[in-house]
N, C-alpha and C positions, 0 to 999 in steps of 0.2 A: 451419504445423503444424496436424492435426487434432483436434479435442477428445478423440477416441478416440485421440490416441498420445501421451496426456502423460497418467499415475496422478500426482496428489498424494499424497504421504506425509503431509502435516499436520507438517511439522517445523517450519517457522515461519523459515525461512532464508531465504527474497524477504523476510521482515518485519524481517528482524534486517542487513539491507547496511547500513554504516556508509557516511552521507553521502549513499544513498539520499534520493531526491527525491520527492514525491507532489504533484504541484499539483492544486490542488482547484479546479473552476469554481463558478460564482454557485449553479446548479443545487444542487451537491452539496453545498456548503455548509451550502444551505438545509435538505436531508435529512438529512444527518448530526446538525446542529444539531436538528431536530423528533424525529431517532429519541432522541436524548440526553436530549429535553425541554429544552433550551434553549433561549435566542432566538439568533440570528444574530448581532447583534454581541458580544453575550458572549462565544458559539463562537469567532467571528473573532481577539476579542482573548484567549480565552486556549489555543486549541488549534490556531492557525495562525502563521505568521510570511513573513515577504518571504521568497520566492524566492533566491537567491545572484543569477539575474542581472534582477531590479528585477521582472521581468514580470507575476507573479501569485503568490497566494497559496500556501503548502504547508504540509503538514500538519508539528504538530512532533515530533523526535522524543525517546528519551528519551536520557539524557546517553551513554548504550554504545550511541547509534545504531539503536534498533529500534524500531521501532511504538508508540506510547503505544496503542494500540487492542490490541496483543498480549496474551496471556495467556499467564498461566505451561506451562500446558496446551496453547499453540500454536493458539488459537481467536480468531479476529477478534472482537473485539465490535460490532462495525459491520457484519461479515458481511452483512448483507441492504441495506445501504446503503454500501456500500464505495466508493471511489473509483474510474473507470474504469479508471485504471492498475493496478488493485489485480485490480479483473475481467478483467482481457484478457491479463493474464503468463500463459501465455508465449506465448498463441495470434495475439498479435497484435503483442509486441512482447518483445526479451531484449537483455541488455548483451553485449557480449564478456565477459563473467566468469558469465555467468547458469550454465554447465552445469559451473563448479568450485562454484560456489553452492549450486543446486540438484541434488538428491540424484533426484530428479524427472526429470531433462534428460541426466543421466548416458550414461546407457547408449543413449540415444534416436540415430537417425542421421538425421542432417542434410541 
């Protein structure tokens, strides 16, 4: 997909998939954690958790399955420090259920 054929609506529906996964590498850790003003292990222990299969780190989410960084307003607060997964939907990567999801991906042809 080209950047020019996906509009975001800002609905906040990528941030709201229940059971949605976001792994976070060393890297982005570090940055999220600095944009926060936190330090890294704080971050770690209380805005990450294992993985479901052991491998690395992911972000947590909140107990209705949506982004703890979401805003009621449908605004990342991490926006300029997001996670890659976070930056690359849908230009680089979608689920099978991404274009019932996204309202964005709907009408787009494939």
């Amino acid at each position: 997909m080209k950047p020019n054929d996906f509009k975001c609506r800002m609905c906040g529906a990528c941030c709201r998939i229940k059971d949605g996964i976001v792994r976070v590498s060393d890297a982005e850790i570090a940055r999220i954690a600095a944009f926060l003003g936190m330090d890294e292990a704080a971050f770690i222990e209380r805005e990450t958790e294992v993985a479901p299969d052991r491998k690395s780190l992911i972000l947590k989410s909140r107990p209705d399955g949506s982004c703890a960084y979401l805003t009621e307003d449908n605004i990342c607060r991490i926006n300029s420090v997001k996670p890659e997964k976070c930056r690359t939907f849908p230009f680089e990567w979608t689920n099978p259920d991404s274009d019932a999801v996204c309202p964005g991906l709907t009408k787009l042809e494939r």
